[in-house]
C-alpha distance (Angstrom), angle and dihedral (degrees) to the residues before:
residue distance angle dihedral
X1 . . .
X2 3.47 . .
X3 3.38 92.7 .
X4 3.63 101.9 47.7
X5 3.65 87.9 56.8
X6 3.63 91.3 53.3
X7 3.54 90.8 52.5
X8 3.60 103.3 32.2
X9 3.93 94.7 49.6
X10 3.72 135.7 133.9
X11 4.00 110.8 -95.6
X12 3.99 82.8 21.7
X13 3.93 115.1 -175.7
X14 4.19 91.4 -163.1
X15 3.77 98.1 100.7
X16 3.38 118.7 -156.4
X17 3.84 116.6 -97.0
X18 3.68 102.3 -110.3
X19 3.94 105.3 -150.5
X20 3.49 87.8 56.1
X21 3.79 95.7 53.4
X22 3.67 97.5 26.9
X23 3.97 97.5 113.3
X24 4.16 102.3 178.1
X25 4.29 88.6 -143.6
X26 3.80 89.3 45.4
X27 4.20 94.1 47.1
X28 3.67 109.8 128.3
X29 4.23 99.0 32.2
X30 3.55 130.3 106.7
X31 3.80 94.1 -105.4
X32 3.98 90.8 54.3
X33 4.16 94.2 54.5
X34 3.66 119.3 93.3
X35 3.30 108.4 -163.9
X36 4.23 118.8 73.3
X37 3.79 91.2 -133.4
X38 3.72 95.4 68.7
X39 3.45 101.9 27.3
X40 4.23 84.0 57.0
X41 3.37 93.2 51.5
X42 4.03 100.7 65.2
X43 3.57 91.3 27.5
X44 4.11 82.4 64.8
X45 4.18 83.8 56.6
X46 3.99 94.4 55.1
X47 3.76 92.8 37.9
X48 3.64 95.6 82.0
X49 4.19 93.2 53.7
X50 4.18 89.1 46.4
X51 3.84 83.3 58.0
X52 3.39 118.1 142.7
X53 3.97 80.6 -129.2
X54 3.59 97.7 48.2
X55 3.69 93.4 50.6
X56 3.95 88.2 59.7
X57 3.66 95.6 48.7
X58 4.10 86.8 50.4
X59 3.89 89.3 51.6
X60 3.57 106.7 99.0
X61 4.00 89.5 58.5
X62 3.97 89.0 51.8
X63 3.71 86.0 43.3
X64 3.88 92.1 50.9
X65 4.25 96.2 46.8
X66 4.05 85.3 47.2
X67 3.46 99.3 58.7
X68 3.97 96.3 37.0
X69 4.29 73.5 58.5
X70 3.58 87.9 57.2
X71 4.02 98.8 54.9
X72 3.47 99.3 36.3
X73 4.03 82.5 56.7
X74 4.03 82.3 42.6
X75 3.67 93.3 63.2
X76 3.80 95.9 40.0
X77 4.16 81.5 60.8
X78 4.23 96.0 47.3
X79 3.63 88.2 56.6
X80 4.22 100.8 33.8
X81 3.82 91.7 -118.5
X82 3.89 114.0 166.7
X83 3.38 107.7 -128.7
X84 3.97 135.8 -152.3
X85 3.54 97.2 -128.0
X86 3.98 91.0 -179.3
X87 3.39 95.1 56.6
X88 4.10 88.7 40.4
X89 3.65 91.6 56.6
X90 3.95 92.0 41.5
X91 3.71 90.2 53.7
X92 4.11 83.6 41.7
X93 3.55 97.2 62.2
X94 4.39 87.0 36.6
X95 3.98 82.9 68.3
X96 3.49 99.1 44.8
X97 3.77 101.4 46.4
X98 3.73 91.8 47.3
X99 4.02 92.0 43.7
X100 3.34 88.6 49.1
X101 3.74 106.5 33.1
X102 3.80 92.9 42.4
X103 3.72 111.5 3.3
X104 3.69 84.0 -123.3
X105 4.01 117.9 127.2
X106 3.42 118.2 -137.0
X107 3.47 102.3 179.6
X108 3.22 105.1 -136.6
X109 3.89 92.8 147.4
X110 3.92 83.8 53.8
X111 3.71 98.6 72.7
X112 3.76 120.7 86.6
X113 3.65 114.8 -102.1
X114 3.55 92.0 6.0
X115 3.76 98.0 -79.2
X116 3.77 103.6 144.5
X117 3.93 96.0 153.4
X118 3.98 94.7 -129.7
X119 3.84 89.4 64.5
X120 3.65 82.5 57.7
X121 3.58 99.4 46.1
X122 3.74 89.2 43.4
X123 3.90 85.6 69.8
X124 3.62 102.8 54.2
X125 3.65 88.8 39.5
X126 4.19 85.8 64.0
X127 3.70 86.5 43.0
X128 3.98 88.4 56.6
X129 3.53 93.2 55.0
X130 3.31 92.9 54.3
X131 4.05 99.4 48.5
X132 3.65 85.1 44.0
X133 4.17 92.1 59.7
X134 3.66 88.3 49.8
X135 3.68 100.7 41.9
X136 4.17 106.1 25.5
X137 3.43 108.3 160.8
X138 3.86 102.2 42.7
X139 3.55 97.1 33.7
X140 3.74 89.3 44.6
X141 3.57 99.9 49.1
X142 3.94 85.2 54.5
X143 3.78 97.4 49.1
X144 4.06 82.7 51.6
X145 3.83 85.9 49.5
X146 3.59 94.9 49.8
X147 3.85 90.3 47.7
X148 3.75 88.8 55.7
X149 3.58 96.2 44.5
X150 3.65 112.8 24.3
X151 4.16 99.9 -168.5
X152 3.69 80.0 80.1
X153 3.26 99.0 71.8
X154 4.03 90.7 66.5
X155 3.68 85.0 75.3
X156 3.96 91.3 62.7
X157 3.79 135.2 38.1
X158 3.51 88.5 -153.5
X159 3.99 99.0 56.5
X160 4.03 86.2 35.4
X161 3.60 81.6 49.9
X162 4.23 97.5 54.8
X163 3.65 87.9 45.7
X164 3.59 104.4 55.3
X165 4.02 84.2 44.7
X166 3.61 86.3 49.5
X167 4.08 94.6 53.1
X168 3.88 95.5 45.9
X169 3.78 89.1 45.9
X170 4.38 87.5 56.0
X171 3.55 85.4 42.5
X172 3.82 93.2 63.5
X173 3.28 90.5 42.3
X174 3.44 101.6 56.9
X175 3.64 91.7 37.5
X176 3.89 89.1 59.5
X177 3.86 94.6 41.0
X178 3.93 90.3 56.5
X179 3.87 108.4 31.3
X180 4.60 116.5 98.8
X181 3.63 105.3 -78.8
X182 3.91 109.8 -97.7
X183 3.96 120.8 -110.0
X184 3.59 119.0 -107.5
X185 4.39 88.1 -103.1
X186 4.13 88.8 57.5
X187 3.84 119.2 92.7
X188 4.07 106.6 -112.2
X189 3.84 125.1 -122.4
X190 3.53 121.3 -121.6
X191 3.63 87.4 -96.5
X192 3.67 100.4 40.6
X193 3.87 88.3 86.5
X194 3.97 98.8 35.3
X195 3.63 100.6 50.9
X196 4.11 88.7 49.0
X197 3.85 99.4 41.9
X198 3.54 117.9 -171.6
X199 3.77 108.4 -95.5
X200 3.95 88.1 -144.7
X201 4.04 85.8 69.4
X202 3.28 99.7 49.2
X203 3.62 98.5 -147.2
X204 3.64 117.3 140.4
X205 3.83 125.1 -126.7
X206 3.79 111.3 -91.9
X207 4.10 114.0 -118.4
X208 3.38 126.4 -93.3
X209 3.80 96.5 -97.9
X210 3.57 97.1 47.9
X211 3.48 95.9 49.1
X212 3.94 85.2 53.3
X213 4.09 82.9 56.8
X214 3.55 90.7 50.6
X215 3.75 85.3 52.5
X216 3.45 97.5 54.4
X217 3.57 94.4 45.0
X218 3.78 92.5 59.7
X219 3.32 98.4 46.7
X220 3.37 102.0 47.6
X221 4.77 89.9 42.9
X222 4.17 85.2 37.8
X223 3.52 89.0 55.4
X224 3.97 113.1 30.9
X225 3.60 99.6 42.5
X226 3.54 111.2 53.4
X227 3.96 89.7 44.6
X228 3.70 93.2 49.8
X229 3.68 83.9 54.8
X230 3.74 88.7 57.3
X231 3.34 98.8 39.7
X232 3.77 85.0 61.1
X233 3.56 99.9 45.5
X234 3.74 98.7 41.8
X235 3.86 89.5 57.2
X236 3.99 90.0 47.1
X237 3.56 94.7 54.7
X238 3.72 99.3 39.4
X239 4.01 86.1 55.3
X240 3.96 91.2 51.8
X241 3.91 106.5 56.6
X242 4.41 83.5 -173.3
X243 3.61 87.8 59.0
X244 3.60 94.9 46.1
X245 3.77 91.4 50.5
X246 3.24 90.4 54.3
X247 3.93 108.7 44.8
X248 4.17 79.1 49.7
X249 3.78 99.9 54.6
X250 4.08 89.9 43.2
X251 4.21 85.0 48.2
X252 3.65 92.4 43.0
X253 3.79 90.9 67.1
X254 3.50 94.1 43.7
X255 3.71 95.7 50.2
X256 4.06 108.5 21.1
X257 3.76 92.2 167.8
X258 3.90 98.2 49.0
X259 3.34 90.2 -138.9
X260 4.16 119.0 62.3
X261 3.78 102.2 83.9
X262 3.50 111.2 -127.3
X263 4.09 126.1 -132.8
X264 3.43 117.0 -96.6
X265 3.20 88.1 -118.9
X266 3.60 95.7 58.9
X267 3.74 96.1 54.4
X268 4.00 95.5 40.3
X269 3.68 81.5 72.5
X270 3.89 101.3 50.6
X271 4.15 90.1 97.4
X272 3.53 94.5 -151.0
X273 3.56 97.7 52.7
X274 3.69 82.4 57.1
X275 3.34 93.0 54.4
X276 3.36 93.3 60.3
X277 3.85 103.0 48.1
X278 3.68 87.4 47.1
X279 4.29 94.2 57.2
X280 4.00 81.9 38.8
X281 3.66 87.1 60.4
X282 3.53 92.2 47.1
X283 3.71 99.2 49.0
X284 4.49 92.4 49.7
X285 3.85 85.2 49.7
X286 4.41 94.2 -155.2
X287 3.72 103.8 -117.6
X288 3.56 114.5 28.4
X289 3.96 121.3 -133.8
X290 3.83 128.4 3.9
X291 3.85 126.1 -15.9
X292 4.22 99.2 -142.1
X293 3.87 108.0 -162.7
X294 3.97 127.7 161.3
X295 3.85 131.6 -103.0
X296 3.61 99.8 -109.5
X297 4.32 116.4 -121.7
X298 3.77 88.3 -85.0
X299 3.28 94.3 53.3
X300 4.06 123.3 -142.0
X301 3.51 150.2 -112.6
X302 4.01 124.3 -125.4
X303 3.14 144.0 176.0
X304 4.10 78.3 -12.0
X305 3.63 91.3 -61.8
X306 3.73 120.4 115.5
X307 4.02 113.3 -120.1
X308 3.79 120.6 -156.0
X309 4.08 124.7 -132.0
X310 3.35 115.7 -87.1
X311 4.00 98.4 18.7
X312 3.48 118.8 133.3
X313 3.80 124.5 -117.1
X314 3.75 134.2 -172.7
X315 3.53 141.7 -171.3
X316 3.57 136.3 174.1
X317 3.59 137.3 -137.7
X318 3.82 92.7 -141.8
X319 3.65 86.2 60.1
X320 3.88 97.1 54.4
X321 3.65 93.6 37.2
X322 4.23 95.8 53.5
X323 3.76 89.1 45.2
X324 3.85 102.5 141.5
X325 3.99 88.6 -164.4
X326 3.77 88.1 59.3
X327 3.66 106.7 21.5
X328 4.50 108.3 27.8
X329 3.27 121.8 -146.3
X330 3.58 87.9 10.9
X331 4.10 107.8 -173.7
X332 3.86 86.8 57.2
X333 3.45 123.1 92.3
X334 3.55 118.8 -121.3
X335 3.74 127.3 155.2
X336 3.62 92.2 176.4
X337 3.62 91.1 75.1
X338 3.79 96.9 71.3
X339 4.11 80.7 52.7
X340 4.12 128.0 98.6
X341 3.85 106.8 -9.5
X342 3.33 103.8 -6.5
X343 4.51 95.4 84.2
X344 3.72 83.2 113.8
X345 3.40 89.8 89.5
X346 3.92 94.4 73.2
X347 3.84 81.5 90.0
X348 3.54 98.4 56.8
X349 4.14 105.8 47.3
X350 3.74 108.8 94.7
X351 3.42 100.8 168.4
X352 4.63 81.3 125.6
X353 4.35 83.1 46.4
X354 3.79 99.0 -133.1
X355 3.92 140.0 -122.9
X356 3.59 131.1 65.2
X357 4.03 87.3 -46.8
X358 4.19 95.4 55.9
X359 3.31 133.0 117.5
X360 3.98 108.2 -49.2
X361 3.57 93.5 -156.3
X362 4.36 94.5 58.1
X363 3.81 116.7 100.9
């Protein structure tokens, strides 16, 4: 762990290795740039909308998608419907980031069985990313191809898949960039704040095409994360009726009705329901697979070994987050252990990484 804090620190020198991370839609965003300079200076123009602050003000529209969630789920129960809850939460966490994001409804919890084609896109988007890490230079060379010459992508669901991402990401963009400014009582967009930078900072506003990068890159993190956290924890719970029980008696108290939404500041204090969005976390691990980043021109020590500059150096969240010496018994689910003395543990989930390069969405 020691190691991963070294790494993974705030005011890190360990760059990220760029061919691994070098995704040809994504070129231009925060999550594409190397070095910790650039990447902190437009993370410092989204900051203010990931606010702790301007998370509460957007509430009430993550509030409304939820419980629209809820019924549609509802009916699916009066008439014993299976449902696809991975595609339900996908299309879920769809609404939400583009209510939120944009105040734009996409609708994604409007199409029967959850089918909205973007949550299906979405997936073999993720699936690119990962065939591109393994295989960079041929599989990037035909993502920049299929850029240049879109009829390719016909030929693959994953390149048809980037560019339909790609369009409905330039589509928000566009539709922020032109729509009446919003009064100072309306939620902003993503953008609202980017494409007027504060002069006081003065950072510039990002190009077009990057900020259609950055747009991608949200949508496709706003939406895949959270419901693969979900996914994961709805399973658990479902295959531990004792755990069940007990998330439904602490919820019970919090919502007697079952139907007024409580503030999320309300339920952040139920400690069980904590609990259980903390082992969730654990068990859908963030970024999947090994984290490469290079041994800075002083060079490092870890683990006690002495690392050359310029080597490379991963580390996984999976690791970290299975760690029987941290977490026991780690592929069972058990909320209770982030319960009584065991809060500790805070400091050891890194399902958001850490550092000046984590998550940009964690508060």
């Amino acid at each position: 762990m020691d190691a991963y804090n070294e790494v993974f620190s705030v005011g890190t020198k360990f760059d990220k290795q760029g061919q691994f991370y070098d995704h040809p839609l994504l070129e231009g965003s925060h999550f594409n740039m190397s070095d910790l300079k650039s990447s902190k200076s437009r993370r410092e123009m989204f900051a203010p909308f990931l606010s702790k602050a301007s998370v509460t003000r957007g509430e009430p529209l993550i509030q409304t998608t939820i419980m629209k969630f809820i019924d549609i789920l509802r009916e699916y129960g009066k008439n014993n419907r299976v449902v696809d809850i991975t595609r339900g939460y996908h299309s879920l966490t769809t609404d939400v980031i583009m209510n939120y994001g944009w105040q734009r409804a996409s609708g994604a919890l409007d199409f029967p069985d959850f089918s909205y084609p973007s949550v299906v896109y979405t997936n073999h988007f993720l699936v690119s990313m990962v065939v591109l890490r393994t295989f960079h230079g041929v599989f990037g060379f035909m993502a920049g191809l299929a850029l240049q010459f879109p009829i390719l992508a016909k030929w693959n669901k994953m390149f048809a898949a980037g560019l339909h991402l790609r369009a409905q990401a330039q589509d928000l963009l566009l539709d922020a960039i032109n729509r009446p400014k919003l009064t100072r009582q309306q939620h902003p967009s993503l953008f609202d704040l980017v494409l007027q930078p504060d002069p006081k900072t003065g950072l510039p506003a990002p190009s077009i095409n990057d900020l259609t990068a950055e747009t991608l890159a949200f949508l496709v993190a706003g939406e895949g994360s959270p419901a693969n956290t979900l996914i994961h924890g709805t399973f658990h719970i479902l295959s531990n009726p004792q755990i069940k029980s007990r998330l439904q008696r602490e919820l019970s108290s919090a919502i007697p009705d079952g139907c007024q939404m409580p503030s999320a500041d309300t339920l952040e204090k139920l400690p069980y329901l904590r609990a259980v969005v903390k082992e969730s976390l654990r068990f859908s691990h963030g970024a999947p697979g090994r984290l490469p980043r290079v041994v800075p021109s002083s060079g490092a020590t870890l683990c006690g070994q002495y690392i050359p500059p310029g080597t490379l150096v991963s580390l996984s969240h999976y690791v970290y987050n299975t760690d029987s010496s941290i977490f026991p018994d780690p592929a069972t689910f058990r909320p209770e252990r982030w319960l009584g003395d065991d809060l500790h543990l805070d400091r050891h989930l890194v399902s958001f990484s850490r550092g000046s390069r984590g998550c940009i969405g964690i508060k």
